[in-house]
N, C-alpha and C positions, 0 to 999 in steps of 0.2 A: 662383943667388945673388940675382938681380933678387926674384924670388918672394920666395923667405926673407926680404931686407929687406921686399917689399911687408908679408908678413904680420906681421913683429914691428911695421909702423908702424899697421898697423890693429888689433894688439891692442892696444898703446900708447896709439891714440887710443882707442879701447872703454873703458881703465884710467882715460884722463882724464877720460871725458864722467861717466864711473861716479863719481869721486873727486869732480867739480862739483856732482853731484848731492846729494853726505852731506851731513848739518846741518851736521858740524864745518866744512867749505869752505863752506856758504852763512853761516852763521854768522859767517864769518872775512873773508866778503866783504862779507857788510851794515858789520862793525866797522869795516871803510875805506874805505866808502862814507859812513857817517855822519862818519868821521874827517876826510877829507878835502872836506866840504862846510862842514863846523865849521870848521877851518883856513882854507879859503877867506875866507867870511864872518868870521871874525874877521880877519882880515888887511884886507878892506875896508872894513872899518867902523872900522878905528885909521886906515887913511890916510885916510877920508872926512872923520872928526871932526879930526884932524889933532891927537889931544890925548895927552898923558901916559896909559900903559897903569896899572892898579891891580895889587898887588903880587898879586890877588886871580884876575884874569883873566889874568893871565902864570903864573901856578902853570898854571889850569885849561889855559891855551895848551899846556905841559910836557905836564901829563899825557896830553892828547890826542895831543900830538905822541908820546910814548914810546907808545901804545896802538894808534897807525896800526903805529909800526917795529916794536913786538912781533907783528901780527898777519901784516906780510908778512913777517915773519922765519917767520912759522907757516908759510904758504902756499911758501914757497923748500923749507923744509925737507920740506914733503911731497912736493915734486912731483919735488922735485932731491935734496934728497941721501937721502932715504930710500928700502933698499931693496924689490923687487918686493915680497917677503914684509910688510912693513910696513905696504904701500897696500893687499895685499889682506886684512892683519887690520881696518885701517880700515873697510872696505867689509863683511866679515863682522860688526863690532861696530854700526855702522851698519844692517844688516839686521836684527840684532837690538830693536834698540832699535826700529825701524820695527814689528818683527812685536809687541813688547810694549806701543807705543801701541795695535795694531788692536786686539788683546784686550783693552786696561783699554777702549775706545771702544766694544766691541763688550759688556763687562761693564755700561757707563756704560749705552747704552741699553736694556738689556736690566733694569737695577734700575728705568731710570726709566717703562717702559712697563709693571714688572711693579705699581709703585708707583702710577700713571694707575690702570692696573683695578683695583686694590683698595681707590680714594679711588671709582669708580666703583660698585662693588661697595658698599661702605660706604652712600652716599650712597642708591644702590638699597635697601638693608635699612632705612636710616634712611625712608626715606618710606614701605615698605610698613609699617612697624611703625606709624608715624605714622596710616597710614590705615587700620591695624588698631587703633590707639588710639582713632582716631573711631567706628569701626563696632563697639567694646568694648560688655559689658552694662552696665557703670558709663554711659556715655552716653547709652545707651538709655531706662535710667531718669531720666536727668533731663533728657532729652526728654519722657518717658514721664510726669514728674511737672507739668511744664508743659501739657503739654498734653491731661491726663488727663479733663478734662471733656469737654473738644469729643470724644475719641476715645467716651466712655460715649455719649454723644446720639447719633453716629454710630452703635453699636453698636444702640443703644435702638429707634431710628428702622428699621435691619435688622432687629431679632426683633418688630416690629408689624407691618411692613411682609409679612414668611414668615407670620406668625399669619395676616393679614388674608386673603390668599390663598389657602389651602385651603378657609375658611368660605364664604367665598362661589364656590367653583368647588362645593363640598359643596352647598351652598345650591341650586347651580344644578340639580345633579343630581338631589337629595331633591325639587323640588317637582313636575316630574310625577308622580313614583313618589304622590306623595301624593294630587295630585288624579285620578291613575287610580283609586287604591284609593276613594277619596271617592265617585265616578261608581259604582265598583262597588258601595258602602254603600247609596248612594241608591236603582240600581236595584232591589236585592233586599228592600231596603227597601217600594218602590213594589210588589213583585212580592206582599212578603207581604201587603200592606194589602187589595191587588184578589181575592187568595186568600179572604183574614179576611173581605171585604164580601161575597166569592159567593156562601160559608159560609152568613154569616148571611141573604141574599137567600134559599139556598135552603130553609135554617129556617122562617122566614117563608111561604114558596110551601104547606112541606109541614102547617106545623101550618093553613093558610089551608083548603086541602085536605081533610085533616079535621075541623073544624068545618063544611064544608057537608058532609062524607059523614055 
């Protein structure tokens, strides 16, 4: 018997910590806590001032005062006269409602992260296109028409510059070739002359020759 009551006082109290927990009981708890700190404060400050209440602030006094007693009429009616079956639809409606905020929280961040990457993504295409518009042939060209002269001289100054350079490597190689063959002109040159003079030397010996024979 001792048991049996331990455990229905420990499921009892399980049922209440569970029931403290829902919005509807914190919700009904903040209402008179606000209720009753307003009542307070208004009550001390009519007897501080020590004056005539306004028809205006004695309404507002009413309705708070009917709003504290509607709300522990709520909290009597849950705890006390409602039964088992009642508190634990509470608690199932209560879970619900908990598991339908995770998912619209769980939807919320999930649009707004997908919304990030694709201000992201955007901003990405907008600047390569941007630096594909810089590096466009439209700009090129009038880069291109700008500065169209200096590019000619520079180009100019390159095709004299490759001319100049073969002639005189050419240059360097043709002039032995040339003063070999010149040496070679000369000597054979020199060779016929000494031939043509011995020629004629010996003409000269032979007709000399004969006139004394």
């Amino acid at each position: 018997m001792k048991a049996l009551c331990r455990l229905t006082a420990v499921a009892r109290g399980f049922l209440t910590r569970r029931l403290l927990q829902t919005d509807k009981i914190t919700h009904l708890r903040k209402t008179i806590q606000d209720s009753r700190d307003f009542i307070r404060s208004f009550q001390t400050d009519s007897q501080l001032k020590r004056v005539s209440v306004s028809h205006q602030d004695l309404s507002l006094y009413q309705r708070v005062t009917a709003q504290l007693r509607s709300a522990l009429h709520d909290v009597h009616q849950i705890f006390i006269v409602w039964p088992v079956r009642d508190r634990l639809t509470l608690l199932q409606h209560d879970r619900e409602i908990r598991r339908e905020r995770t998912l619209r929280d769980m939807v919320h961040t999930h649009t707004h992260t997908h919304s990030d990457t694709h201000k992201v993504l955007y901003t990405h295409t907008d600047s390569t296109s941007s630096e594909q518009d810089k590096d466009s042939p439209g700009n090129t060209r009038i880069l291109s028409s700008a500065t169209q002269k200096t590019l000619d001289r520079k180009t100019q100054r390159q095709a004299k510059k490759t001319q100049v350079i073969p002639k005189s490597s050419s240059a360097r190689i043709l002039q032995p070739r040339l003063s070999h063959n010149s040496v070679c002109s000369s000597q054979s040159a020199v060779k016929k002359r000494d031939e043509c003079l011995g020629a004629r030397q010996q003409r000269s010996l032979h007709r000399k020759y004969l006139s004394l024979g």
